[in-house]
N, C-alpha and C positions, 0 to 999 in steps of 0.2 A: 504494500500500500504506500502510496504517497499523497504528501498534504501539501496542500497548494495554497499559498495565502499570499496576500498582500492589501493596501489601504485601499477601500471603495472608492473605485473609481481608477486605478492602476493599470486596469484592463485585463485583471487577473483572468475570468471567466472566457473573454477573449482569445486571450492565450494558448488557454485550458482546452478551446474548444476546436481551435486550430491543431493542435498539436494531440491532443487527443483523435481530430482526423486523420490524423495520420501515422497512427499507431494500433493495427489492428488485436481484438486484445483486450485490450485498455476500455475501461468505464469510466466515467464521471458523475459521482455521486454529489448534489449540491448538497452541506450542511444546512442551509438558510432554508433550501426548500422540503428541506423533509423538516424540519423544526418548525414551517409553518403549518404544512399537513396535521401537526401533532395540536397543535395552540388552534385551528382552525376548530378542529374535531373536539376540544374542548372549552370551545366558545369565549377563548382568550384573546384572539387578535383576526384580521382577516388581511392584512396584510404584513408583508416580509419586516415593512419600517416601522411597523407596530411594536413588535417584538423585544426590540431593545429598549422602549419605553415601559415595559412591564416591569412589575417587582420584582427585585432582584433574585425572592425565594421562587419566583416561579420561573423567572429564567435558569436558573441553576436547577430545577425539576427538568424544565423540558428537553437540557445541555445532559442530562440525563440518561434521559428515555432515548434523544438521538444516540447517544453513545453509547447505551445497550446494544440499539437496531444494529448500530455499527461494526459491533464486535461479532457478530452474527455472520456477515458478510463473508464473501469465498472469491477465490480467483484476482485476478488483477485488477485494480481500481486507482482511482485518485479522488482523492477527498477536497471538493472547494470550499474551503473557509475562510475565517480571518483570524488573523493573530489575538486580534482584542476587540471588544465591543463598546461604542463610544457610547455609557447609556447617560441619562440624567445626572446618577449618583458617581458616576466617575466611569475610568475603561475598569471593560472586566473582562480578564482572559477567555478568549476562546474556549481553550482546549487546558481546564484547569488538568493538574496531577492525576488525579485520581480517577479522569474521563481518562486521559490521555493513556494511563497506566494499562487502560480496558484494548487497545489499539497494537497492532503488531507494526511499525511505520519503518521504512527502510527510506526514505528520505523526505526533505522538506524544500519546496519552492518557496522562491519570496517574489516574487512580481513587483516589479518597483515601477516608479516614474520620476519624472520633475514633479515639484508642487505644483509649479503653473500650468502642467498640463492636466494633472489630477483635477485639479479647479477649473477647468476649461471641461474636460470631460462630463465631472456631475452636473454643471450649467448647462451642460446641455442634454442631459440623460434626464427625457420627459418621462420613463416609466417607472422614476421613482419618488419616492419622497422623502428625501435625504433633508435634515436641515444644516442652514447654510453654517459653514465652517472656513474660519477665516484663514488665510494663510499659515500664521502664526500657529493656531489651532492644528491646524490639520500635519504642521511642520511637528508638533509634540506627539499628536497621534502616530505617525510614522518612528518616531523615538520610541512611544513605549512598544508596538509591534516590535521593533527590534529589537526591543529587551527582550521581553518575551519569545520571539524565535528564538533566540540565542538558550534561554531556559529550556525551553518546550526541547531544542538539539540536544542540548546536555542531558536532559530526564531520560530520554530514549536513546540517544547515541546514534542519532540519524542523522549523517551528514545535512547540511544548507546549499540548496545551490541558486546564488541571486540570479535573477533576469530581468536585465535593463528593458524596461519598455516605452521608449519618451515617443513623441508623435513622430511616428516615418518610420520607426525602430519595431513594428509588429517583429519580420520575419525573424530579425536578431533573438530578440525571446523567443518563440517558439522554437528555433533552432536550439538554445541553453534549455529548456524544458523537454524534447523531445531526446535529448541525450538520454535523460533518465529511465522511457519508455521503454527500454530495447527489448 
């Protein structure tokens, strides 16, 4: 299994979805969308941006349940996440220890960009409802991700391999992500 994260808006899924093209095989499981299947079905949210507005107890319930379904899982896959969740009360790890511990990971993507293209990106990505996050903001958001992959690597002992993706740089990432596929 590999975990593929990076800050919303990076063009992580992008990436994912290219280079998962291209690698027959390989699945693409989204964390976000089965964790909203799960909050849907229990009348907690109805959308993806809902989710990280919820109580923190019920987000840690449903980070869960996905990571039960998870560990369940067979065959080759890659897991789309994020390092950390920007909610109200602060970021809160993705992929706490204890989730994480439940997962067999043999390595981790990080999908990067410029800030100013990440901020050009979610400004114009009408299918979501992200709120706005200023430069500054979203320069610390990408700080604590980075702590946190750097953790999440060390917990499991599964190599990082970054992938630059600034605007015009798709092919570059998916080339550094599809290395991992073979």
């Amino acid at each position: 299994m590999i975990i593929v994260m990076g800050a919303p808006g990076a063009g992580k899924s992008t990436v994912l979805a290219k280079a998962a093209g291209q690698a027959p095989g390989w699945r693409v499981i989204n964390w976000g969308d089965r964790a909203l299947e799960l909050a849907k079905a229990k009348g907690l949210a109805n959308g993806r941006d809902e989710i990280r507005k919820l109580p923190m107890a019920a987000q840690a319930r449903l980070q869960e349940e996905v990571a039960d379904s998870l560990a369940k899982e067979k065959g080759r896959w890659i897991l789309d996440t994020h390092c950390s969740i920007n909610t109200p009360e602060g970021y809160f790890p993705a992929l706490p220890f204890g989730l994480l511990g439940k997962l067999k990971v043999d390595a981790f993507a990080y999908v990067d960009a410029p800030v100013e293209d990440i901020m050009r990106r979610r400004a114009a990505d009408k299918t979501r409802a992200r709120d706005a996050q200023g430069k500054v903001e979203l320069e610390e958001h990408i700080s604590v991700n980075r702590a946190l992959l750097g953790a999440y690597s060390a917990f499991t002992g599964a190599p990082i391999v970054m992938a630059q993706n600034p605007d015009g740089g798709l092919d570059g990432a998916v080339a550094r992500l599809r290395a991992l596929l073979k």
